[in-house]
C-alpha positions as CSV (number, residue, x, y, z in Angstrom):
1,X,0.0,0.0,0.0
2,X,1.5,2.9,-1.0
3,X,0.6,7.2,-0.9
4,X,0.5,9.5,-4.3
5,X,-0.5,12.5,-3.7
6,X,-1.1,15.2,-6.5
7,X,-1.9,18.7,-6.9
8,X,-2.6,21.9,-9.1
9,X,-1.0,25.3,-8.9
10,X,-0.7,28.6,-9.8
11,X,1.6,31.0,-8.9
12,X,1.8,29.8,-5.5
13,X,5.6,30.3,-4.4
14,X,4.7,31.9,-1.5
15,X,3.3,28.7,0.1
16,X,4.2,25.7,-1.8
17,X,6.7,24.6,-0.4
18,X,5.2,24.9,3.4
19,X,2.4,22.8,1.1
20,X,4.4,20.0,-0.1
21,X,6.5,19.4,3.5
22,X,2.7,19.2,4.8
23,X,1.5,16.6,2.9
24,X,4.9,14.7,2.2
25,X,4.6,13.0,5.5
26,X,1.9,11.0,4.1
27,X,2.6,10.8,0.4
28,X,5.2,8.2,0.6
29,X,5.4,7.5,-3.0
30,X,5.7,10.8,-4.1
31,X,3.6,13.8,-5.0
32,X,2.9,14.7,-9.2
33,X,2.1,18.5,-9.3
34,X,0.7,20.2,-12.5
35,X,1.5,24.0,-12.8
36,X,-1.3,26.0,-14.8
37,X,0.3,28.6,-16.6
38,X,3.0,30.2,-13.7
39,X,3.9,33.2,-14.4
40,X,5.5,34.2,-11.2
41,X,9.1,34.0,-12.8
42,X,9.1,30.3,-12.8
43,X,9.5,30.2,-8.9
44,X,6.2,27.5,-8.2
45,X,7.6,25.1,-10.5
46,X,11.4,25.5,-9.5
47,X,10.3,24.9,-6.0
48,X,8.2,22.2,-6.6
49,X,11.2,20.3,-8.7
50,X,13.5,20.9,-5.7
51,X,11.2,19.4,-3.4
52,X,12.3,15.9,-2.7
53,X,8.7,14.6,-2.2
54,X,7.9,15.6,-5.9
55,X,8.3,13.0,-8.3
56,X,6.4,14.6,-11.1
57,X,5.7,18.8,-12.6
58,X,3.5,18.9,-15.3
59,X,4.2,22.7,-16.7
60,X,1.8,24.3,-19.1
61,X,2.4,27.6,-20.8
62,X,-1.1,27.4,-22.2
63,X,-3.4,29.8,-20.1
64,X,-6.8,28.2,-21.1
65,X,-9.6,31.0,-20.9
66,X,-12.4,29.0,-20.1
67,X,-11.7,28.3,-16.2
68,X,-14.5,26.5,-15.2
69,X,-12.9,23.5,-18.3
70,X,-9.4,24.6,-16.9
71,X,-9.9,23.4,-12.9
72,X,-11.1,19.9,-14.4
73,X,-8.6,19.2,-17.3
74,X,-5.4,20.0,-15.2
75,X,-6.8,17.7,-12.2
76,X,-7.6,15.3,-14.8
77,X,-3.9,15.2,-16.0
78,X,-2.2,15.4,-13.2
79,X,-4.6,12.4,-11.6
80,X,-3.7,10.1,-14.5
81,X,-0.1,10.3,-14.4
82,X,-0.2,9.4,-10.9
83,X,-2.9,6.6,-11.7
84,X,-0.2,4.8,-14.1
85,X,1.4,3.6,-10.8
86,X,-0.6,2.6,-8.7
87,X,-2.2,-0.7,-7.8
88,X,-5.7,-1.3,-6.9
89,X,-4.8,-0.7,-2.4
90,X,-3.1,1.9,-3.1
91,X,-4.2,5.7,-2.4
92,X,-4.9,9.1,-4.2
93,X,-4.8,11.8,-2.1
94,X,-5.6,15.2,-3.4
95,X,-5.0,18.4,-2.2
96,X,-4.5,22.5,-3.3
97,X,-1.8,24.6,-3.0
98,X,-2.7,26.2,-0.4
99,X,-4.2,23.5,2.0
100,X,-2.5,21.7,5.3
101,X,-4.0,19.0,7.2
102,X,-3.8,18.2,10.8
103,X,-4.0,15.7,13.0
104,X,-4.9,12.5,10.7
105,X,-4.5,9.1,11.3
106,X,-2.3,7.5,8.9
107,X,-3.2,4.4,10.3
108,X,-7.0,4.7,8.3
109,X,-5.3,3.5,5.3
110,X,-4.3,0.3,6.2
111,X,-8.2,-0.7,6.9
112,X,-8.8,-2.3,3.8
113,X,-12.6,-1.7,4.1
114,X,-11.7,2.1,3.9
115,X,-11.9,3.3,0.5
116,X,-12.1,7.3,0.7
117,X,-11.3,9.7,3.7
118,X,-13.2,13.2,4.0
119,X,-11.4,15.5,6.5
120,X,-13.3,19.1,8.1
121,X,-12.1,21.9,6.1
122,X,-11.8,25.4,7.5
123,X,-10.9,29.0,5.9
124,X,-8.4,31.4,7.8
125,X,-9.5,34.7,8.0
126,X,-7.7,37.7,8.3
127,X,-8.4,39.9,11.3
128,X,-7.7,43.4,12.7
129,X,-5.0,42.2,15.1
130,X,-2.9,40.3,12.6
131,X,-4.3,42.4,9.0
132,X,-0.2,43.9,8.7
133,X,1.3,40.4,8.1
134,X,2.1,40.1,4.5
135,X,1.4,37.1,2.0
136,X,5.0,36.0,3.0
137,X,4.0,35.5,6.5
138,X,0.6,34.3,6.2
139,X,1.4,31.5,8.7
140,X,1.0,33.9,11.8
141,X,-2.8,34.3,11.7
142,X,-4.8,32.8,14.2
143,X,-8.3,33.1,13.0
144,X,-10.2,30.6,11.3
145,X,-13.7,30.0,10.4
146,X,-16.5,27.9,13.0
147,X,-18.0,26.1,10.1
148,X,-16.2,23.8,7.9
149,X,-17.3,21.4,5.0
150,X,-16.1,17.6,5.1
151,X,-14.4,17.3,1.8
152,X,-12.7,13.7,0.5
153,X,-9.4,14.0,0.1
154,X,-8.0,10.4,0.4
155,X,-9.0,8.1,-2.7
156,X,-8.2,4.1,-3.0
157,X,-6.9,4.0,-6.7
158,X,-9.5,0.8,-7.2
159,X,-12.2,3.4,-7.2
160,X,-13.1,5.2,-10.7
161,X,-11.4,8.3,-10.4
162,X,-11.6,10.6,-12.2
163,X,-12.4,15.0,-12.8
164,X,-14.8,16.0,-15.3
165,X,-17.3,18.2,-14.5
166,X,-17.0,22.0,-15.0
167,X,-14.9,23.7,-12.3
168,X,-14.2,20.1,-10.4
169,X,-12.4,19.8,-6.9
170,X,-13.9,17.2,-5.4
171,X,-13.9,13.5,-7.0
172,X,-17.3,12.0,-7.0
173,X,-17.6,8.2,-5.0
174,X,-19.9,5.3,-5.9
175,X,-23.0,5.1,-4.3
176,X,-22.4,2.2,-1.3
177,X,-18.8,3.2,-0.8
178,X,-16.8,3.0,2.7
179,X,-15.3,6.2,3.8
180,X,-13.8,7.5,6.8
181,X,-14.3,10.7,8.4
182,X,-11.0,11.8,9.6
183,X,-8.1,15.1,10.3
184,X,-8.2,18.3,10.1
185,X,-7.5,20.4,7.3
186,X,-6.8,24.7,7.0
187,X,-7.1,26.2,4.0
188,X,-5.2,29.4,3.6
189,X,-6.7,31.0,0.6
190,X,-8.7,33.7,2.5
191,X,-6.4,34.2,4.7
192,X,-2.9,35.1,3.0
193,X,-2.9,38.7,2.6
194,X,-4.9,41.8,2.0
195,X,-3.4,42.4,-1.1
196,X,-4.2,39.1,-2.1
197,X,-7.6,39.2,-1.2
198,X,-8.4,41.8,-3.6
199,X,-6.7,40.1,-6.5
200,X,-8.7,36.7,-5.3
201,X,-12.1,38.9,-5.1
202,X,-10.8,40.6,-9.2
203,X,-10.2,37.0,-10.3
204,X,-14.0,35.4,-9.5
205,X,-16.1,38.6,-10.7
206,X,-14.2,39.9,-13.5
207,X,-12.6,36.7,-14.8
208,X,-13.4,33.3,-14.0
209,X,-16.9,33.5,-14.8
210,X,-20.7,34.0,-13.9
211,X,-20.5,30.8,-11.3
212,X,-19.2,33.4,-8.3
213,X,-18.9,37.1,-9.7
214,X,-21.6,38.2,-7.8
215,X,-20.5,36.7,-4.3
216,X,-16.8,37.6,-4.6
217,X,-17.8,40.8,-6.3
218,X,-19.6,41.7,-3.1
219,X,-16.3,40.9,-1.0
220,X,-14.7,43.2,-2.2
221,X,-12.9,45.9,0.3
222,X,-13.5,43.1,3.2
223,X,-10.7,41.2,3.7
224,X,-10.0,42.0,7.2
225,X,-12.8,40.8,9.2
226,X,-13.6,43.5,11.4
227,X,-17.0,41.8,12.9
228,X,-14.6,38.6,13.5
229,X,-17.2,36.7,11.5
230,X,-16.6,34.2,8.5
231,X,-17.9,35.1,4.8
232,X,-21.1,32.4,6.1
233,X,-21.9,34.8,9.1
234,X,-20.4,32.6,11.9
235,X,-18.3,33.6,14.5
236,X,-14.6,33.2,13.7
237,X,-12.5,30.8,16.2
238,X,-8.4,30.1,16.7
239,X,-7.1,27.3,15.1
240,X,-5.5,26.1,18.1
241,X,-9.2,25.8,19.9
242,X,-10.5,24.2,16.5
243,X,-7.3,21.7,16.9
244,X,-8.0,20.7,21.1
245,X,-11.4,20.4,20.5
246,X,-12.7,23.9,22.2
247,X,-14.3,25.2,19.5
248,X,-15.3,24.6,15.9
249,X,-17.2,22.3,14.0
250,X,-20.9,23.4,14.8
251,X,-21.4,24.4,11.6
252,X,-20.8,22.2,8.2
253,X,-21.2,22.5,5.1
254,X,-21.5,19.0,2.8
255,X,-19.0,18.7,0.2
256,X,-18.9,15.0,0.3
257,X,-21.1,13.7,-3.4
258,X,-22.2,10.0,-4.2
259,X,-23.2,9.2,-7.6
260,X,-24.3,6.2,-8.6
């Protein structure tokens, strides 16, 4: 039984490495990245090639318009390289740049009855106490949101993987399959800078699409979180509560799909 894990990025030198040293203490056989289109002076995909967990970068000049066919097609390729070698117990694990996961239980994957592994997701915020700390230093904020969503991050490779859909993260599981409900993982991606925020909140109204204009559109200006309340209305909570068990978790939002 072995541990691929593979991932998507863009311009994400400012974390990626932090990222792959994360995950790398699970991903035993390696980690295959795919870089869409960096343009930050080549410095996502030198890092990632200097990482020694990564056995794979996929680089693409090619900046593909549509973004919604973009999320899917780059998880798609980066998915089957890893799938090439892999046998049937071993495991997919897939994660973004900008996610670390806590306190999971390696031992999960030995159960062979276990064929998929959601974790609780949770944004960072950024707050008034913390709002100087640049995109370099991201890792000093404390705040995170209440709510989280169980996502599936850990795939057996025996189950039909695969991304299609428009603007796909999640890979869907067959209807009767056994998963696990396990770790903790924090997503940065709200939580990085200000400056970074307002490029995030430019991104999803002007280019990505319809799907989110409106919602990130209306973000706009609030990056710092002066009410100390999520993007969902909740009350924001540290990450070291969320971590002993003092707070978080009241709150979820499903990501988990079964199709049949």
């Amino acid at each position: 039984m072995a541990v691929r894990g593979i991932t998507k990025v863009r311009n994400e030198a400012h974390i990626i490495e932090d990222t792959l040293d994360n995950w790398a203490q699970w991903c035993d056989a390696g980690i295959h990245v795919y870089c869409d289109d960096c343009t930050d002076r080549g410095s996502t995909a030198t890092i990632c090639k200097g990482h020694d967990a990564v056995v794979e970068v996929i680089e693409s000049d090619l900046y593909d318009t549509d973004r919604e066919r973009a999320e899917w097609f780059h998880r798609r390729q980066v998915l089957h390289s890893a799938l090439r070698f892999c046998n049937d117990d071993d495991w997919i694990v897939y994660f973004d740049g900008d996610e670390h996961l806590e306190q999971f239980d390696a031992g999960l994957l030995n159960d062979p009855e276990t064929k998929a592994i959601a974790c609780e997701s949770y944004d960072t915020y950024i707050t008034p106490e913390d709002e100087e700390h640049s995109l370099w230093h991201y890792d000093k904020r404390e705040w995170v949101s209440q709510e989280y969503e169980f996502s599936p991050y850990f795939y057996r490779a025996s189950l039909p993987l695969d991304f299609w859909k428009p603007d796909q993260r999640n890979m869907d599981l067959p209807k009767g399959v056994g998963f696990a409900l396990h770790g903790k993982v924090r997503h940065w991606g709200k939580g990085l800078s200000v400056e970074h925020w307002d490029q995030k909140c430019d991104y999803y109204a002007e280019i990505f699409g319809p799907k989110y204009a409106a919602k990130w559109a209306s973000r706009r200006g609030n990056a710092v979180k002066e009410d100390m309340k999520s993007d969902f209305g909740f009350p924001l909570v540290k990450w070291e509560d969320v971590l002993s068990g003092k707070a978080g978790g009241e709150h979820c939002r499903n990501r988990m799909k079964l199709v049949r």
